[in-house]
VMD Tcl script that draws the C-alpha trace (Angstrom):
set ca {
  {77.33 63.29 88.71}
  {76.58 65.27 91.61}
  {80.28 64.46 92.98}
  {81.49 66.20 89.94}
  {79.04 69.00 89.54}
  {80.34 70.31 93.29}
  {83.63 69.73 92.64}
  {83.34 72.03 89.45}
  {81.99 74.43 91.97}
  {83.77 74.57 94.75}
  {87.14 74.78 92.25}
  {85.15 77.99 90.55}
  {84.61 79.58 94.11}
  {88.17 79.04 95.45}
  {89.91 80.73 91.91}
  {86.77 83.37 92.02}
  {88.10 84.30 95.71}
  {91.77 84.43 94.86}
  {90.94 86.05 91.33}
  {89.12 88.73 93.75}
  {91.89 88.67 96.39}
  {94.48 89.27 93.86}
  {92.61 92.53 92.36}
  {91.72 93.72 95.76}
  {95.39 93.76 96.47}
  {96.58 95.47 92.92}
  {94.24 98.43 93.68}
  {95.61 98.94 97.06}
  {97.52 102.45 97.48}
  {99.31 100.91 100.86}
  {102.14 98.35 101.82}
  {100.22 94.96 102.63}
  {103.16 93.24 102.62}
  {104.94 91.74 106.22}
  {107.94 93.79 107.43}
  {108.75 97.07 107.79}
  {106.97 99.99 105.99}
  {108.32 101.12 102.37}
  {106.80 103.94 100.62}
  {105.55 103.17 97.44}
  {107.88 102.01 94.48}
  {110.46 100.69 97.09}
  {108.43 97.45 97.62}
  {109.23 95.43 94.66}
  {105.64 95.05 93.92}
  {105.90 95.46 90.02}
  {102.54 96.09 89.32}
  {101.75 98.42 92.37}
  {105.25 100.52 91.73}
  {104.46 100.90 87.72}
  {101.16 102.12 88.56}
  {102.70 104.68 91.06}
  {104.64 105.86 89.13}
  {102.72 106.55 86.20}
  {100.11 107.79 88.24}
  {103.15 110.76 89.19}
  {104.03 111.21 85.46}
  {100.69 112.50 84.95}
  {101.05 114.96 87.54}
}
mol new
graphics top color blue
foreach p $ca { graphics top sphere $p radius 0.5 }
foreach p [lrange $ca 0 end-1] q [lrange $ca 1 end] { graphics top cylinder $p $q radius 0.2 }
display resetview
């Protein structure tokens, strides 16, 4: 029982860190990515570029 219980939680920390990791990275304004710098909505990050570029429709 207490095999499974900390199995259970250590598979609940690992997606709560990458669920975290992966919002972290969407809120970004900057290039995180390896390689050269690309301004944003030249990255083909789909997410990251749709948000850009609503965020400049409102402007």
């Amino acid at each position: 029982m207490m095999l499974l219980t900390w199995s259970y939680l250590s598979a609940f920390a690992v997606l709560l860190g990458a669920e975290l990791n992966a919002e972290l990275e969407r809120q970004t304004p900057q290039d995180t990515t390896t390689g050269p710098a690309r301004s944003l909505g030249e990255r083909g990050a789909t997410v990251a570029d749709t948000k850009i570029h609503a965020a400049e429709k409102r402007t």
